[in-house]
C-alpha positions in Angstrom: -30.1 49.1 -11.9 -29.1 51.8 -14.2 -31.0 50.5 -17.2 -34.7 51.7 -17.9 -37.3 49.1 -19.2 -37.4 51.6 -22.6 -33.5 50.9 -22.3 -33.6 46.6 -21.8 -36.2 46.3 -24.5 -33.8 48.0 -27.1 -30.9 46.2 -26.4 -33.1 43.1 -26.8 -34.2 44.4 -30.3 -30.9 45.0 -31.7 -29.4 41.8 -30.7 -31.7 39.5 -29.8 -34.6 38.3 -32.0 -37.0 40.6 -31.1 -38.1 42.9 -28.7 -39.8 40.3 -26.4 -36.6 37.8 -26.7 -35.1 38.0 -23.1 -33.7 34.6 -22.9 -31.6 33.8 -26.0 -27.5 33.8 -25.3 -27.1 36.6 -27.0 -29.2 38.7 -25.5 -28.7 38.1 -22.6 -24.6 38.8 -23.1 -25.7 42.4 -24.3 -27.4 43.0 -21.2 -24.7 42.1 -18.8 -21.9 43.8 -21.0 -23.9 46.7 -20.5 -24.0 45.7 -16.9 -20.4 44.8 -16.6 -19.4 48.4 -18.3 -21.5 50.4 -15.6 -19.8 48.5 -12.6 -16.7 49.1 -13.9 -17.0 53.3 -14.1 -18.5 52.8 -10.5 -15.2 50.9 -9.5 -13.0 53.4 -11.2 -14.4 56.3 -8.3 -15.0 53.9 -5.3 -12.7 51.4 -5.3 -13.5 50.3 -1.9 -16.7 49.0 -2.8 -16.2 45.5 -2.2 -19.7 44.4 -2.6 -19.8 45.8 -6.1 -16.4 44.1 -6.9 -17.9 40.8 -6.1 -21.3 41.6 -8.2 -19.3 42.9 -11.4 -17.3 39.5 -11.0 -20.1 37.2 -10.8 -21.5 39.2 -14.1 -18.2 38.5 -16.1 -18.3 34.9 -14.5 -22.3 34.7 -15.4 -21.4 36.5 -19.4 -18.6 33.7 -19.7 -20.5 31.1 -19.2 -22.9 32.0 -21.5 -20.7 32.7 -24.5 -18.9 29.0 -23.5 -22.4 27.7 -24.0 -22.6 29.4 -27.3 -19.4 28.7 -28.7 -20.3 25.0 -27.9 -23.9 25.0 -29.5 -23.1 27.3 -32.6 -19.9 29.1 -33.1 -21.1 31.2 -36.3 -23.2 32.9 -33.4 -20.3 32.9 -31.3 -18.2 34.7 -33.6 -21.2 37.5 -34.4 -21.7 38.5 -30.9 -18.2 38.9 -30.2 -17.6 40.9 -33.6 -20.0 43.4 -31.9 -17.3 46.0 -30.7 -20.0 47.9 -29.1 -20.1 45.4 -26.2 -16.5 45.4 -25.4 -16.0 41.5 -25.8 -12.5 40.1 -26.3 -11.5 36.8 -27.5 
């Protein structure tokens, strides 16, 4: 993992609800967008790497769940998180 523990507790301030909220939806979404984005440079300069293909496709599969699950329970959150252009959601 690319991230540093100075790095994950960051990106759990800004969009979670603190920097010691590692479960809620949201951020949890940051994370593996963050994730996602770093598989996919890898994958631009190996593209034989078949075992990261399969990892980066379980993380979008994994991120998609999770904003289903928030789109069901509140959608104002929903709508927030994928306003956030940083993280490179689409609709």
């Amino acid at each position: 993992m690319h991230l540093s523990t100075e790095e994950k507790v960051q990106i759990f301030e800004k969009y979670g609800k603190g920097k010691t909220d590692t479960g809620s939806p949201e951020a949890q979404i940051a994370l593996f967008s963050i994730r996602i984005a770093h598989l996919t440079q890898h994958l631009k300069s190996n593209h034989k790497d078949h075992t990261t293909e399969r990892a980066l496709k379980m993380l979008v599969g994994k991120r998609r769940r999770l904003l289903d699950y928030l789109m069901r329970k509140d959608i104002n959150r929903y709508r927030a998180i994928i306003a956030q252009k940083e993280l490179g959601i689409r609709k």
